[in-house]
C-alpha positions in Angstrom: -11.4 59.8 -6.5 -9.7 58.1 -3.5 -11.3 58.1 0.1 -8.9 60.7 1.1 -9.6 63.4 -1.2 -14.0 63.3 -0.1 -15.2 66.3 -0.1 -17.4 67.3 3.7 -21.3 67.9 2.7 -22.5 71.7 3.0 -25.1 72.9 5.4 -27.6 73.0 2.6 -26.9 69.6 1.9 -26.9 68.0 5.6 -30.3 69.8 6.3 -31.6 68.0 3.1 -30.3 65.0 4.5 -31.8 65.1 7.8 -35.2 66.3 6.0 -35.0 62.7 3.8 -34.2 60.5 6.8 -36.5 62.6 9.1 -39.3 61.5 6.6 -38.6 58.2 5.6 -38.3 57.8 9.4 -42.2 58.9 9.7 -43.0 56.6 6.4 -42.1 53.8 8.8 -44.1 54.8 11.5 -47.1 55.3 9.5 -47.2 52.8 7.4 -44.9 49.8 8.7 -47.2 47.1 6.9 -46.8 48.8 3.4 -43.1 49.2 3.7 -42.8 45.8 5.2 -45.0 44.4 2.1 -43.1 46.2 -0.7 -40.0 44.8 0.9 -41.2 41.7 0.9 -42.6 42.2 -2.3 -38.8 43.3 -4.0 -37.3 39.9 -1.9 -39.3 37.3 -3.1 -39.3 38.9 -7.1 -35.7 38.9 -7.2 -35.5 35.7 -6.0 -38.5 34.2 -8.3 -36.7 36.1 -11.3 -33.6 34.2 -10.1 -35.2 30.5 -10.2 -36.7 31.6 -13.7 -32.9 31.9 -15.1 -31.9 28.4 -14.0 -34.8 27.3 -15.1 -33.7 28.0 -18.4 -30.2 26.6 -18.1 -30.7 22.9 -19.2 -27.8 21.7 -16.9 -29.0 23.3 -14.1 -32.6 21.2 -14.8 -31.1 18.1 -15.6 -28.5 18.1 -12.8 -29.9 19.8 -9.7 -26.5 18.4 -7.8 -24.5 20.5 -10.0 -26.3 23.9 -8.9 -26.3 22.2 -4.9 -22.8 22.0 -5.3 -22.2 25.1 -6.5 -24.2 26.9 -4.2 -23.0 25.1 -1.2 -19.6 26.4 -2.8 -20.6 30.0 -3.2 -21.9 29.5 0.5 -18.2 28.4 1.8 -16.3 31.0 -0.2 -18.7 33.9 1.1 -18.5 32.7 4.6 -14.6 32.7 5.0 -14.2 36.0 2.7 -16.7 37.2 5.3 -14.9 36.2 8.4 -11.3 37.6 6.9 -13.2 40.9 6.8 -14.0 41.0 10.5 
């Protein structure tokens, strides 16, 4: 399905919209240290979890300059595909 051919949402469907947002929106409010923690929280596992899987890739261990490379590489790639976009 292309961009063009999207189909507008229904009244049902915007109202259940505004409902979601309307209480995530009062989540926040109420409890802005939870959300704030479990946020957290999801951050720092996925990056944990990604540090356990080079971990386990030898070259990765035995040659930190190769992963400092190519993460300085990823960086510079990123950056200028980013900057193209805007």
């Amino acid at each position: 399905m292309k961009n063009k051919d999207l189909v507008p949402f229904t009244k049902a469907e915007e109202k259940l919209i505004e409902k979601v947002i309307e209480k995530r929106i009062q989540a926040e409010k109420k409890f802005p240290i939870v959300i704030t923690l479990a946020a957290t929280f999801g951050f720092v596992s996925v990056l944990y979890g990604f540090e356990k899987m080079i971990d386990s890739v030898d070259l990765f261990v035995n040659h930190p300059s190769i992963l400092l490379g190519i993460g300085l590489i990823t960086l510079g790639i990123t950056g200028s595909l980013y900057k193209k976009l805007n």
